[in-house]
C-alpha positions as CSV (number, residue, x, y, z in Angstrom):
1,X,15.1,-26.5,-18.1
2,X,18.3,-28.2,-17.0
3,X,20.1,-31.0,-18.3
4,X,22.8,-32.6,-17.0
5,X,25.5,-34.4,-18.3
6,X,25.3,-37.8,-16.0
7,X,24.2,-39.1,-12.7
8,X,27.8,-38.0,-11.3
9,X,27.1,-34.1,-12.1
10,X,23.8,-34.6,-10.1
11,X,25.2,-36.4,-6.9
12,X,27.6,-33.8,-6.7
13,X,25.4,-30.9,-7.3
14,X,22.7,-32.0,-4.5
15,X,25.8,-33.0,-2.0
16,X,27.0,-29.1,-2.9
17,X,23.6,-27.4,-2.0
18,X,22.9,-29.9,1.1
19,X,26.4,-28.7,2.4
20,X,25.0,-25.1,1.8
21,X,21.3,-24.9,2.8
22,X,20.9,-28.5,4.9
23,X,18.1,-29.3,2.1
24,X,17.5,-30.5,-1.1
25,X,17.4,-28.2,-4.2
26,X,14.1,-28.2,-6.1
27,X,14.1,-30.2,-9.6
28,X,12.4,-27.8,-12.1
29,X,11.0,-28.5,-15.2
30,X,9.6,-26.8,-18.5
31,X,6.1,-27.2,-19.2
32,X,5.1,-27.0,-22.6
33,X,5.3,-24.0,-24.3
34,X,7.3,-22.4,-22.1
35,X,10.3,-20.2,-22.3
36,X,12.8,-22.1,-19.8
37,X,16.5,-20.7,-19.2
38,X,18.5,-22.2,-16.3
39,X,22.1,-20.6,-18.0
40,X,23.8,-23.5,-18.9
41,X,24.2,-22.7,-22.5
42,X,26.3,-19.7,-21.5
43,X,29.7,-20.2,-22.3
44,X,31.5,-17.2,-21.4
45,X,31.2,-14.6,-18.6
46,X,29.1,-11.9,-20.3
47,X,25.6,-12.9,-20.4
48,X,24.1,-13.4,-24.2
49,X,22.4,-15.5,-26.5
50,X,18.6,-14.7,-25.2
51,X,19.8,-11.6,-23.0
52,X,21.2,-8.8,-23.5
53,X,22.7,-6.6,-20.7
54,X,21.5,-3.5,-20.4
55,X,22.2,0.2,-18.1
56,X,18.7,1.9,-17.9
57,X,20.2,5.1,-17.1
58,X,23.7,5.9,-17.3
59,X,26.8,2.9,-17.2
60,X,28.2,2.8,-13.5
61,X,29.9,0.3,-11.2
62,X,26.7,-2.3,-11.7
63,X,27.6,-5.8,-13.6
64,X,26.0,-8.5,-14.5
65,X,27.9,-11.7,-15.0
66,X,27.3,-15.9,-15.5
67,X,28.8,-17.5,-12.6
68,X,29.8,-20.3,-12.5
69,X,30.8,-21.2,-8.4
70,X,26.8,-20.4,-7.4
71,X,23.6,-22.1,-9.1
72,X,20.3,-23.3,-8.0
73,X,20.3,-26.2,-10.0
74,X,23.4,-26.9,-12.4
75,X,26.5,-25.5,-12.8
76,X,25.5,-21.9,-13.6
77,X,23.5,-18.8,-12.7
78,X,23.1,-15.0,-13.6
79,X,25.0,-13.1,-11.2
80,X,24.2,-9.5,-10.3
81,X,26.3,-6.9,-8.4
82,X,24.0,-4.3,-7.7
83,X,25.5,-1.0,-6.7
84,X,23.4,1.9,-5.0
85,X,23.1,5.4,-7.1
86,X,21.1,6.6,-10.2
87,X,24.3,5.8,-13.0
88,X,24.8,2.1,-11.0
89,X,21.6,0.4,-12.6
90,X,22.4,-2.8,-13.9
91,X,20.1,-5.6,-15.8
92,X,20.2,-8.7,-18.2
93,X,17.3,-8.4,-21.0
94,X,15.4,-10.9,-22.9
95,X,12.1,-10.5,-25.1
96,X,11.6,-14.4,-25.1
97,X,8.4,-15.9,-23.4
98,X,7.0,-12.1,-22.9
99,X,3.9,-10.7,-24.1
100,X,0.3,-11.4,-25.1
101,X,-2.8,-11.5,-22.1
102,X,-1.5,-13.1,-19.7
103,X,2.2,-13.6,-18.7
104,X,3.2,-15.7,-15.7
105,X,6.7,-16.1,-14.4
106,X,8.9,-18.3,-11.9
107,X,12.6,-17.7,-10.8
108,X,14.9,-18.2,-7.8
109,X,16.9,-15.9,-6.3
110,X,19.2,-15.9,-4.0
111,X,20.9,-11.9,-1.9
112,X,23.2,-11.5,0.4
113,X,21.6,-8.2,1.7
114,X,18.2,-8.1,3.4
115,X,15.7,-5.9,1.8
116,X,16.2,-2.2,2.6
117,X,14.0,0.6,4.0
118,X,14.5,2.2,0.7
119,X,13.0,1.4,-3.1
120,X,14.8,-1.3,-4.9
121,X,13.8,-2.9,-7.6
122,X,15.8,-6.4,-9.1
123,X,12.8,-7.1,-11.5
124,X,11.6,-4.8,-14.6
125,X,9.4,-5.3,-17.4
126,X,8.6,-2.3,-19.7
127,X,4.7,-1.5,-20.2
128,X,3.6,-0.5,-23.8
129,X,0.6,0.6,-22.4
130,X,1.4,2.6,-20.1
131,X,4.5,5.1,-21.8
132,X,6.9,2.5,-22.2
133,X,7.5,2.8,-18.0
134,X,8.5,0.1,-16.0
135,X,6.6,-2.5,-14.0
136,X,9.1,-3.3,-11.0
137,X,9.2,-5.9,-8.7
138,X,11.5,-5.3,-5.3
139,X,11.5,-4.3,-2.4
140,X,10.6,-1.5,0.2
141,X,10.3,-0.9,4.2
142,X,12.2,-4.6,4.1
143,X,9.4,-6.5,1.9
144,X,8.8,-7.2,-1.3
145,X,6.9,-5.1,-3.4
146,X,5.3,-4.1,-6.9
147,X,6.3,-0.4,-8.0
148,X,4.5,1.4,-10.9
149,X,6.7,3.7,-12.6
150,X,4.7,5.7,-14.0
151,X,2.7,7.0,-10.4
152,X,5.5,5.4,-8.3
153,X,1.9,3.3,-7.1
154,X,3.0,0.8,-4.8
155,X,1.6,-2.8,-4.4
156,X,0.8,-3.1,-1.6
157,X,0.6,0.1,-0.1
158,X,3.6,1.3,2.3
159,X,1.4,1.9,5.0
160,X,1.9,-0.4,8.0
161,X,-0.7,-2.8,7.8
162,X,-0.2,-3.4,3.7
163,X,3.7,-3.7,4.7
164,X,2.8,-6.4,7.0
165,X,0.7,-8.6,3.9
166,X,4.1,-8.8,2.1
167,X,6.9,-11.0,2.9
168,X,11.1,-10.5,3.2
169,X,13.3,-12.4,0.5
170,X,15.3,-14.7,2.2
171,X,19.0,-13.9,2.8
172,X,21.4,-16.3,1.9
173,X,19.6,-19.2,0.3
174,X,17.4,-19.7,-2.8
175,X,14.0,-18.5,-2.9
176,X,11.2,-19.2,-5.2
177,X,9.7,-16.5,-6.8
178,X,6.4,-16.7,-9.1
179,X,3.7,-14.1,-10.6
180,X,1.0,-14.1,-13.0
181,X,-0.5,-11.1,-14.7
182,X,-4.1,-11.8,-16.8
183,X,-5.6,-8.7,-17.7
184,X,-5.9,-6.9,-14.7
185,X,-5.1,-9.2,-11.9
186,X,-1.4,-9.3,-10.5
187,X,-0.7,-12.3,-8.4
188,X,2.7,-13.2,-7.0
189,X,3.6,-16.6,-4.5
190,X,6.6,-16.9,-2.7
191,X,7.9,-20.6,-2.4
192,X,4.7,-21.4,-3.2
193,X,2.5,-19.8,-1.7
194,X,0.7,-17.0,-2.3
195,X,1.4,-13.2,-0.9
196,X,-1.7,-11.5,-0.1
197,X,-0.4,-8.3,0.2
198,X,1.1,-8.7,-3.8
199,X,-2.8,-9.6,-5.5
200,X,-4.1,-6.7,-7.1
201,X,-7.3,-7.6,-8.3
202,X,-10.5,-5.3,-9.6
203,X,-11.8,-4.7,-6.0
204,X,-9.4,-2.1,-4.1
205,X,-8.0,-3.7,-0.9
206,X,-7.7,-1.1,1.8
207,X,-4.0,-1.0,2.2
208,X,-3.3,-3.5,-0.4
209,X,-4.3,-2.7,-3.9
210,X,-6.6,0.7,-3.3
211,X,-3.7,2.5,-4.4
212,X,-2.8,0.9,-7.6
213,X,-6.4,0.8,-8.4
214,X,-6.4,4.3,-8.7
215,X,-5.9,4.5,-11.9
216,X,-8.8,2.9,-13.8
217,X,-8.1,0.1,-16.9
218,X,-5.0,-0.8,-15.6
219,X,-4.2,-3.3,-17.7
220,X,-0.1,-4.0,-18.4
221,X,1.1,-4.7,-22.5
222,X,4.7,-5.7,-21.3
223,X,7.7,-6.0,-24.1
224,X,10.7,-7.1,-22.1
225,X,11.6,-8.7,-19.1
226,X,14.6,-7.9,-16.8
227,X,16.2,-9.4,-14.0
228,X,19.0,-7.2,-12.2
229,X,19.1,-4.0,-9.7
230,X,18.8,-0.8,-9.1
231,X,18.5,1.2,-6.2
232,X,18.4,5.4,-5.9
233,X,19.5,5.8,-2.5
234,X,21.4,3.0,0.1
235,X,21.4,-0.9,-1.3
236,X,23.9,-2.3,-2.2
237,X,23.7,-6.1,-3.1
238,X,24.8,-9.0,-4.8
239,X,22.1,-11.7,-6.2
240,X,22.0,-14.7,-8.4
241,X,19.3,-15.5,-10.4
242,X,18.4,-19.0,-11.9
243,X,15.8,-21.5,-13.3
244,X,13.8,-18.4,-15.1
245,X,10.4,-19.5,-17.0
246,X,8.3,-17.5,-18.6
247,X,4.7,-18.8,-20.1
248,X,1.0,-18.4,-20.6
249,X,0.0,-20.4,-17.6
250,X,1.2,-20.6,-13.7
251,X,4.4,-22.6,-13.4
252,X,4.9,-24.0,-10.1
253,X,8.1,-24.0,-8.4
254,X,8.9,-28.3,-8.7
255,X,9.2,-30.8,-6.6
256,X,12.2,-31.6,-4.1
257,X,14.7,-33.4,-5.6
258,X,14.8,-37.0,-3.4
């Protein structure tokens, strides 16, 4: 959760963003129980305290910095300059607010690049029960998307028609992102609303979740839980992260700041 220092900081932080987007940021909150992070504790460049940055593969050109000239709500965010190749992968790490039955998320992001026709993935959270491999949330054929790892199952399915029940992240302004995982259901809403083409569920949607339902008991133990980028072919891009939340119940995205 954010706090801010006086009614001074928050005039000038709602006249910034209404000079940037024409609208009012959203003001966020931390329900109870919650793990909340909006940055401002950071007090150098390097992200630390709660996250820890990590290179999945090989150190490259990728970085991962607080910024300080770019937030959602406050005075700072998680920057990430993602750089295309295998050695360039690039995220910030916490274990905080992770594990357990259910685990449901809410962020805002913010890319300069629109979603490529190749895999990217600016989410990650490592599956205990299923090798230690990734669960990835990004994008593909320009929409968002789920990727499995393990099966490189896709959610929803690249065909046309499950490519067309996802949505694009929005290019140059901040963007509410939420999901929820209990048991074996994977929802995910965009600005509130929810993404058809991003429920996986126990009955296999043709071009949706068939795919990823595939593989019986699905059921994700996740350990970690990483914001950042990587990309294995073309995809360049730069992104800031902010207002993370992590709890045991769905978190909404708040209410616009009057």
């Amino acid at each position: 959760m954010r706090w801010r220092t006086g009614a001074v900081l928050a005039a000038a932080v709602v006249a910034a963003e209404l000079t940037a987007t024409g609208q009012a940021p959203a003001a966020v909150s931390c329900p109870s129980g919650a793990f909340c992070d909006g940055f401002e504790t950071q007090s150098g460049p390097t992200p630390s305290g709660d996250w820890t940055t990590v290179f999945p593969n090989c150190q490259g050109t990728g970085t991962a910095t607080v910024d300080t000239t770019t937030a959602h709500d406050g005075t700072r965010s998680l920057r990430i300059d993602g750089r295309a190749g295998y050695c360039n992968h690039v995220f910030v790490s916490t274990t905080r607010g992770i594990g357990g039955s259910a685990v449901y998320t809410r962020f805002f992001v913010r890319h300069t690049t629109a979603l490529p026709d190749a895999h990217v993935a600016f989410l990650a959270m490592r599956d205990s029960a299923d090798g230690n491999k990734d669960l990835r949330m990004g994008g593909q054929n320009r929409a968002l998307q789920w990727n499995r790892e393990s099966d490189d199952a896709t959610l929803p399915e690249q065909s046309p028609v499950g490519v067309a029940q996802s949505v694009p992240l929005a290019v140059g302004q901040w963007t509410c992102v939420e999901f929820g995982i209990s048991g074996s259901e994977l929802r995910t809403w965009v600005n509130g609303t929810e993404v058809a083409g991003l429920h996986a569920d126990t009955t296999p949607t043709p071009d949706v979740d068939s795919q990823w339902l595939r593989r019986g008991n699905w059921r994700p133990a996740l350990t970690d839980f990483r914001l950042g980028w990587e990309s294995y072919g073309v995809g360049d891009d730069t992104l800031w992260f902010d207002d993370v939340a992590l709890g045991t119940t769905r978190l909404g995205c708040g209410t616009t700041r009057n």
